[in-house]
N, C-alpha and C positions, 0 to 999 in steps of 0.2 A: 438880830436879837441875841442869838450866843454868840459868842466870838471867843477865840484864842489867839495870844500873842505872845509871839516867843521871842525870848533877847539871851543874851551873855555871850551869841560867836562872838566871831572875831581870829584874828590872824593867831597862829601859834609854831614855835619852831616842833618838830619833827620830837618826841617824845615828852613834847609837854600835857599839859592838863586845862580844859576846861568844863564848865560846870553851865547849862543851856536848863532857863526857864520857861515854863511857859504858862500862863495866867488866864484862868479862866473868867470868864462873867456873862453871866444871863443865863445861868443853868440853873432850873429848879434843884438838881441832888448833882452829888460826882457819884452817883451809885452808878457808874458803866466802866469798861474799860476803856484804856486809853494806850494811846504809842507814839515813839515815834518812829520817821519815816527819813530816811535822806533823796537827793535829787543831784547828782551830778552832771555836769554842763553835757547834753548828749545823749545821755542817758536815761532810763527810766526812774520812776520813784520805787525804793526799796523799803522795807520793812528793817526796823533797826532791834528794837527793843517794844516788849510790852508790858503792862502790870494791870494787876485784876483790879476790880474795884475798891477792894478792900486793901490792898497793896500789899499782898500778902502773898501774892505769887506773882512770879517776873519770867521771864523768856527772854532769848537774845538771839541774833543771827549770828551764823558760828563767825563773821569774821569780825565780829565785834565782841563775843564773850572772852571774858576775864578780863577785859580792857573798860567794859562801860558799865556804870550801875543804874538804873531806874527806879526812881522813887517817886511817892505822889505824899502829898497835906494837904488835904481833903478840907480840914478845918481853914486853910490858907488859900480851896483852889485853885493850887498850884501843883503842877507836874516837872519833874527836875530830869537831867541827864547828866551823868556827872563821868566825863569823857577821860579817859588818864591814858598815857604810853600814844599820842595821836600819830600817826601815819599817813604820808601823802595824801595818800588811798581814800582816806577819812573826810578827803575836801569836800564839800558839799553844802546844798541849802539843807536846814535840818528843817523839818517841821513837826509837829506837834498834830495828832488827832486823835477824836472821842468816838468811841463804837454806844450809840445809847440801847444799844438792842442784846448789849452781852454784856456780861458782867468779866468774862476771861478773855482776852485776847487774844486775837488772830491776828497772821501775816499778810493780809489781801486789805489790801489799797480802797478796795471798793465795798468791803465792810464798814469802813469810816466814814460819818457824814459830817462829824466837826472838823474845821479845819483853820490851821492860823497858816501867819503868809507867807511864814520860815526867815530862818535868819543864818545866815551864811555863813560858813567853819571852814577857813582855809589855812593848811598846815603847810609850812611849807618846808622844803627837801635841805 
């Protein structure tokens, strides 16, 4: 019934920029918080970026602040990541999730119960 689907990776040289959507449907409101999360091959899934309901307040993990901005259009359903200066480091599935039980976001994986299927950012050296 809900579903999120996120696009715009794709391959990028070593301090370029992209810009990752991700498109909501079957949600009665976007009144919750939302984030996203990355997944590199091995690794666990991380905590990237978050922003309130309202979009009014943002967060970031420090090896992503002043590099990424998070933004949501609520009127659009859509949630943006808008990735600039990318680094090896940076490669990963991103994905996109909805916390409907807060309005401000948190960094825990398992506060999120929306989830899309992630779309892959590899930068390369």
């Amino acid at each position: 019934q809900v579903q999120l689907v996120e696009s715009g990776g794709g391959l990028v040289q070593t301090g370029g920029s992209l810009r990752l959507s991700c498109a909501a449907s079957g949600l009665t409101s976007m009144n919750y918080a939302m984030a996203w999360f990355r997944q590199a091959p091995g690794k666990e899934r991380l905590f990237v970026a978050g922003i309130s309901s309202t979009g009014l307040s943002t967060r970031y993990s420090d090896s992503v602040k002043g590099r990424f901005v998070i933004s949501r259009d609520n009127a659009k359903n859509t949630l943006y990541l808008q990735m600039n200066n990318l680094k090896p480091e940076d490669t990963a599935v991103y994905l996109c999730a909805g916390d409907p039980r807060r309005t401000l976001s948190t960094q825990y994986v398992t506060n999120y119960d929306y989830w899309g299927q992630g779309t892959q950012v590899t930068v390369s050296s």
